[in-house]
mmCIF file of the C-alpha atoms, coordinates in Angstrom:
data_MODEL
# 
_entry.id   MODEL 
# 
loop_
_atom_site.group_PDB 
_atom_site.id 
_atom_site.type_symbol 
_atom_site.label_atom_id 
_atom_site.label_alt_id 
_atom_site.label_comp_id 
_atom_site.label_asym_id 
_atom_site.label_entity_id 
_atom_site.label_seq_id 
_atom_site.pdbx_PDB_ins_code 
_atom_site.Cartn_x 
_atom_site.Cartn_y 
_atom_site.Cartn_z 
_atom_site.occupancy 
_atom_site.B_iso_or_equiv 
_atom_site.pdbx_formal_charge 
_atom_site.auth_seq_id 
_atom_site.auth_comp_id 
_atom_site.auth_asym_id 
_atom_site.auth_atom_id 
_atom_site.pdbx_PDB_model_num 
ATOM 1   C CA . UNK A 1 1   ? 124.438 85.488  71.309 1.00 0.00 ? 1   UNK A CA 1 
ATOM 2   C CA . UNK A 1 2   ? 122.890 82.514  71.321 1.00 0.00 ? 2   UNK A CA 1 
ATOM 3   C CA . UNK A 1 3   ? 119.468 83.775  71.616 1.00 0.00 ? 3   UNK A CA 1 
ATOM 4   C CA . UNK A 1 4   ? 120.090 85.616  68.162 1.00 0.00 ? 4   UNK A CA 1 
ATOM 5   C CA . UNK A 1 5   ? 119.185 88.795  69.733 1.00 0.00 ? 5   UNK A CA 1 
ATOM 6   C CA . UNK A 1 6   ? 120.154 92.061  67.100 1.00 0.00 ? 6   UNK A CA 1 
ATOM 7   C CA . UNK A 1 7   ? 118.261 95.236  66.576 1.00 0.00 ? 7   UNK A CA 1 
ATOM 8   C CA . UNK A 1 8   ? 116.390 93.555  63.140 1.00 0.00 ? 8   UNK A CA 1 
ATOM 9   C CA . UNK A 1 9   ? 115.228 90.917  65.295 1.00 0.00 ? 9   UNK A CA 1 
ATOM 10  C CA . UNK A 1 10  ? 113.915 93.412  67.970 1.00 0.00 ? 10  UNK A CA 1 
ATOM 11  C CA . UNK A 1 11  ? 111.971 95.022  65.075 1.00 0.00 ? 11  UNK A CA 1 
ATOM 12  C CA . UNK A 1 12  ? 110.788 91.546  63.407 1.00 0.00 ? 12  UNK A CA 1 
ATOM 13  C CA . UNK A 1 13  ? 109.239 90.814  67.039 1.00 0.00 ? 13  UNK A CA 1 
ATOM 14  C CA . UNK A 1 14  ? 107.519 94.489  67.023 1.00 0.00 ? 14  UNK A CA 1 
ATOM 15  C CA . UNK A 1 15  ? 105.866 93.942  63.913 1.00 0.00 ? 15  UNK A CA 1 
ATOM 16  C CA . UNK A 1 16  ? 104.830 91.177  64.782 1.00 0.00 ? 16  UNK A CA 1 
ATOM 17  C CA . UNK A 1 17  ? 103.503 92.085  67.714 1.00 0.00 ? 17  UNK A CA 1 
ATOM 18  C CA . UNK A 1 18  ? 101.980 94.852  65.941 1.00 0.00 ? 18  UNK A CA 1 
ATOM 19  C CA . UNK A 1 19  ? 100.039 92.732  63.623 1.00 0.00 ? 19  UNK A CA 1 
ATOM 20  C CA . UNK A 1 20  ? 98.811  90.425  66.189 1.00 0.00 ? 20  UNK A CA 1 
ATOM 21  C CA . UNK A 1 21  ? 97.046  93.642  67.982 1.00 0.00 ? 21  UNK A CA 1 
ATOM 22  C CA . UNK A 1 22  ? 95.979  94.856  64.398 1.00 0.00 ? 22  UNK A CA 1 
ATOM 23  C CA . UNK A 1 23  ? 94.460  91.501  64.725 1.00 0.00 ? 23  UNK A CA 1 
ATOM 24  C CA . UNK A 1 24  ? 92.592  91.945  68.481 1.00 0.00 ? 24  UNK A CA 1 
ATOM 25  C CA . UNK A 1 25  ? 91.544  95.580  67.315 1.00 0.00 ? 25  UNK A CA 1 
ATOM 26  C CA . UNK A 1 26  ? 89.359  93.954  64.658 1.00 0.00 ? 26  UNK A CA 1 
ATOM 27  C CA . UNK A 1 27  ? 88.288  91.688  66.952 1.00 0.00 ? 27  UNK A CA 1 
ATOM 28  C CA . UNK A 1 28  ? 87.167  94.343  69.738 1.00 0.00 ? 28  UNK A CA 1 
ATOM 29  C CA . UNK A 1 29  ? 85.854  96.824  66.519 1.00 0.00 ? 29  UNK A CA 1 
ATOM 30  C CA . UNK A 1 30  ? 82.225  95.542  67.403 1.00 0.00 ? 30  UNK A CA 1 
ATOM 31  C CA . UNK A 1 31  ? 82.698  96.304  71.046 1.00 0.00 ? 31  UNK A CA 1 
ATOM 32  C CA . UNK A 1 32  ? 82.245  92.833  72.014 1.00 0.00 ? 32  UNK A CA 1 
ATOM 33  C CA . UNK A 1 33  ? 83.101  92.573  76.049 1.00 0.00 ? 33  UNK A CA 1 
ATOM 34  C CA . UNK A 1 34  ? 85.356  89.109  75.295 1.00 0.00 ? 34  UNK A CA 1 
ATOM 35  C CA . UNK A 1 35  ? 87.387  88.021  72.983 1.00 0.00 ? 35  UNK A CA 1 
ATOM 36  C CA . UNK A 1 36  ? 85.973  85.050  71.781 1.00 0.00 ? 36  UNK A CA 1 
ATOM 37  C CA . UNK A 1 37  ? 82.207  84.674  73.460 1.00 0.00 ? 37  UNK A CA 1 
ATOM 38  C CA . UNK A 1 38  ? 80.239  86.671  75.881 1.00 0.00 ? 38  UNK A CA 1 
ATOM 39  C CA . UNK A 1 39  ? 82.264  85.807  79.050 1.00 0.00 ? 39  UNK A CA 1 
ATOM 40  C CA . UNK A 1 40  ? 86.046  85.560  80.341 1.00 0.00 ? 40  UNK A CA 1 
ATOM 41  C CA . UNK A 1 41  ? 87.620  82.816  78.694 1.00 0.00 ? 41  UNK A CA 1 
ATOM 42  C CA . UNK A 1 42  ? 91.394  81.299  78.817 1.00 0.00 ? 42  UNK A CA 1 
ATOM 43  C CA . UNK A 1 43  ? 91.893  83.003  75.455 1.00 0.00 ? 43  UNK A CA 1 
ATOM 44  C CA . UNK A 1 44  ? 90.943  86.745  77.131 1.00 0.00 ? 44  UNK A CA 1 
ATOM 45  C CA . UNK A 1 45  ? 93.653  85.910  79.896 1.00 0.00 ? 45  UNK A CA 1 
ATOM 46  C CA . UNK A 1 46  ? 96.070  84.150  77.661 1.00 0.00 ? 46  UNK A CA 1 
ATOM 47  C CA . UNK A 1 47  ? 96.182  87.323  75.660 1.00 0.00 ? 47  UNK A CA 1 
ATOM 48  C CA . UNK A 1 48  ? 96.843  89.679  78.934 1.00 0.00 ? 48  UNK A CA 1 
ATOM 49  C CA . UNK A 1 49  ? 99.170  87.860  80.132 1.00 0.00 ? 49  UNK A CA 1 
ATOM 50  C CA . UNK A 1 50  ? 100.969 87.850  76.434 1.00 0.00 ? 50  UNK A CA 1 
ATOM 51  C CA . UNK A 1 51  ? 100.651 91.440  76.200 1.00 0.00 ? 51  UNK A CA 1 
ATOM 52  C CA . UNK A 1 52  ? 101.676 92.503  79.524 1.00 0.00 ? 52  UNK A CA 1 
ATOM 53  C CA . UNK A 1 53  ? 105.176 93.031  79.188 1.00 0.00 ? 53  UNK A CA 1 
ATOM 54  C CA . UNK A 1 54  ? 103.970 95.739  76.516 1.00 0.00 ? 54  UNK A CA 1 
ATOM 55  C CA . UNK A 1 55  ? 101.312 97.320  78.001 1.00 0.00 ? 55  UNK A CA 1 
ATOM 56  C CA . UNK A 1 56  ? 102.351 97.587  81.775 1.00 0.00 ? 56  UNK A CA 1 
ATOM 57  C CA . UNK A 1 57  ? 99.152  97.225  83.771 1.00 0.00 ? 57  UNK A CA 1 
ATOM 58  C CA . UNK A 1 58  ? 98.966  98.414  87.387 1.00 0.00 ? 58  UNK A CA 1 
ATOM 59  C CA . UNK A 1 59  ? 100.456 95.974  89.526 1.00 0.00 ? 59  UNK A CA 1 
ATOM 60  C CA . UNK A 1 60  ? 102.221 93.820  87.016 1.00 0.00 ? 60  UNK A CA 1 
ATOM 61  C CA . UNK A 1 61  ? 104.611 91.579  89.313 1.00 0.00 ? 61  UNK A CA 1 
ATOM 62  C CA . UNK A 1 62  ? 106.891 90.160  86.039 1.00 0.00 ? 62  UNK A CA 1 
ATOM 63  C CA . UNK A 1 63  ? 110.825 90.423  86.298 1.00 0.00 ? 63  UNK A CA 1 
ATOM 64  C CA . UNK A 1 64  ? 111.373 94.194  84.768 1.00 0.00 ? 64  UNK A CA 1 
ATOM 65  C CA . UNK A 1 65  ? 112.261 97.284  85.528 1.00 0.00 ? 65  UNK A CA 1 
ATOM 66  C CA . UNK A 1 66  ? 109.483 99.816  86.165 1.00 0.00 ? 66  UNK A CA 1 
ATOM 67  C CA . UNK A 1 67  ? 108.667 102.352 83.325 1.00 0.00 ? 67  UNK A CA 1 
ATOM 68  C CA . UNK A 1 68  ? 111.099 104.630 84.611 1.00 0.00 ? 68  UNK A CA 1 
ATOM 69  C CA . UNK A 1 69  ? 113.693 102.658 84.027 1.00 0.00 ? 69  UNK A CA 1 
ATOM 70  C CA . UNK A 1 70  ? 112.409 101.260 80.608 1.00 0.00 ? 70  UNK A CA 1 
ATOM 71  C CA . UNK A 1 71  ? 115.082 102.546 77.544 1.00 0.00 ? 71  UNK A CA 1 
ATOM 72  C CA . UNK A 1 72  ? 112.576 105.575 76.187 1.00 0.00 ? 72  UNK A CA 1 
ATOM 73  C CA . UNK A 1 73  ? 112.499 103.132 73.185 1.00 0.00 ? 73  UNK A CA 1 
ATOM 74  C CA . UNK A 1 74  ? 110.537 100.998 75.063 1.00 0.00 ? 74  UNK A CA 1 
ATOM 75  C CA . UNK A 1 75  ? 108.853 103.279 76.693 1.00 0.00 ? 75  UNK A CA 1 
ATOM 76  C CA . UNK A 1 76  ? 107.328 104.752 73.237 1.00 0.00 ? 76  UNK A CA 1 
ATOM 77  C CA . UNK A 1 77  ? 106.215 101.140 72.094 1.00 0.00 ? 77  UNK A CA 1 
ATOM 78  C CA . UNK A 1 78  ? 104.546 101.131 75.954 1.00 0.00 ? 78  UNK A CA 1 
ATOM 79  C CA . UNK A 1 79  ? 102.717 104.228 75.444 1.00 0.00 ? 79  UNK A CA 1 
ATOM 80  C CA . UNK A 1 80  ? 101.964 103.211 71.549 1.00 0.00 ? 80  UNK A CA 1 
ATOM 81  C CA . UNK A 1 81  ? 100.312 99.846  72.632 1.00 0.00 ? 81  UNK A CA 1 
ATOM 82  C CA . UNK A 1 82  ? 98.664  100.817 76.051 1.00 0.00 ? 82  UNK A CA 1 
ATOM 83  C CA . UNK A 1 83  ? 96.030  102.894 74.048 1.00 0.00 ? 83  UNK A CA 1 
ATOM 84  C CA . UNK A 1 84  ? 95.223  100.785 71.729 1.00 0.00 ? 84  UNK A CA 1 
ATOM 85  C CA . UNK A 1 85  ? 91.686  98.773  71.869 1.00 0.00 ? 85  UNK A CA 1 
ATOM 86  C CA . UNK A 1 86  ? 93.856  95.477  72.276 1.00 0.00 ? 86  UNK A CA 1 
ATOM 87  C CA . UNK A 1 87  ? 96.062  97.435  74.796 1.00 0.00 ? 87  UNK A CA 1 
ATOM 88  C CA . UNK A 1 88  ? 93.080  98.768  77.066 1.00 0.00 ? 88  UNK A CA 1 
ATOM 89  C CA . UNK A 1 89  ? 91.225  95.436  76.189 1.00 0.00 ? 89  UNK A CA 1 
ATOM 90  C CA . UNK A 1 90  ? 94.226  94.041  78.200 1.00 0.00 ? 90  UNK A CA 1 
ATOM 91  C CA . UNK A 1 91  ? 94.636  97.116  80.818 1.00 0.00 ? 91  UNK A CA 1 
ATOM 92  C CA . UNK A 1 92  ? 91.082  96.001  81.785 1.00 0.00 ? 92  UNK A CA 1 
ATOM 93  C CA . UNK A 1 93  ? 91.468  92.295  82.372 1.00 0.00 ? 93  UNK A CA 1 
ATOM 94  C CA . UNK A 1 94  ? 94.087  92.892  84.264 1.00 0.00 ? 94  UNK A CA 1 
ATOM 95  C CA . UNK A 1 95  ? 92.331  95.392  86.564 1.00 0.00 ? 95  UNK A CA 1 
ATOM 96  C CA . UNK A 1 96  ? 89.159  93.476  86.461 1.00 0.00 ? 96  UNK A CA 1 
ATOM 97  C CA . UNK A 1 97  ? 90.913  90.107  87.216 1.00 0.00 ? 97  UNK A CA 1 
ATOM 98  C CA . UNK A 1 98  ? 94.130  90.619  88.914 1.00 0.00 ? 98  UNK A CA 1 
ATOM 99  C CA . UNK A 1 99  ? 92.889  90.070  92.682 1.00 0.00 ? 99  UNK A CA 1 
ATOM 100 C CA . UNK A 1 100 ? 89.426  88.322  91.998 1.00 0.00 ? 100 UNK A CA 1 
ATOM 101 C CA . UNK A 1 101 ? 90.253  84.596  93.101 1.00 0.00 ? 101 UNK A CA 1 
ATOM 102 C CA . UNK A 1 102 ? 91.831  86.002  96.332 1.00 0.00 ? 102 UNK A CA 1 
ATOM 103 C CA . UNK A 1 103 ? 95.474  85.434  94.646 1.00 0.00 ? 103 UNK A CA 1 
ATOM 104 C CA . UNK A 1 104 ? 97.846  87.285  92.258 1.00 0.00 ? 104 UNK A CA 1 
ATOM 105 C CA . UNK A 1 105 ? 97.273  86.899  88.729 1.00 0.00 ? 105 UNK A CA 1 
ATOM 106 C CA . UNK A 1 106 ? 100.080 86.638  87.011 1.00 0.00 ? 106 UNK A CA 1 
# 
């Protein structure tokens, strides 16, 4: 209740989310490796992390439930966003990125 949470909110967040990988898809349309320059950057990670809850990379240590045991509503915005150019664009970070300082990135 007092988070406001309804089923038109759920949606509201959705489309927004939507939009905001609309966004990133431009952004990757050239096939640039980055987001934002030609190396890593806090924004490339920034967005991963964002995203992760939606796209589910390997190894993803946040407080959920697995896929499994995802509401298949959820589970069809997972499998709509994972292929996405923003989803793999995050997919990728995380399996580029996850163990490369010696620590979990999370």
């Amino acid at each position: 209740m007092l988070l406001g949470l309804s089923a038109s909110k759920a949606e509201q967040c959705l489309d927004q989310a939507r939009k905001i990988f609309d966004a990133v898809d431009a952004r990757l349309a050239g096939k640039p490796k980055y987001l934002v320059v030609d190396r890593l950057t806090l924004s490339d990670l920034a967005f991963a992390v964002a995203v992760a809850p939606v796209v589910l990379p390997a190894g993803y240590g946040g407080p959920m439930p697995s896929f499994e045991q995802m509401p298949p509503a959820v589970q069809s915005v997972v499998n709509e966003m994972r292929p996405r150019p923003a989803g793999a664009f995050a997919l990728k970070i995380y399996e580029q990125q996850r163990n490369r300082s010696g620590s979990k990135f999370e």
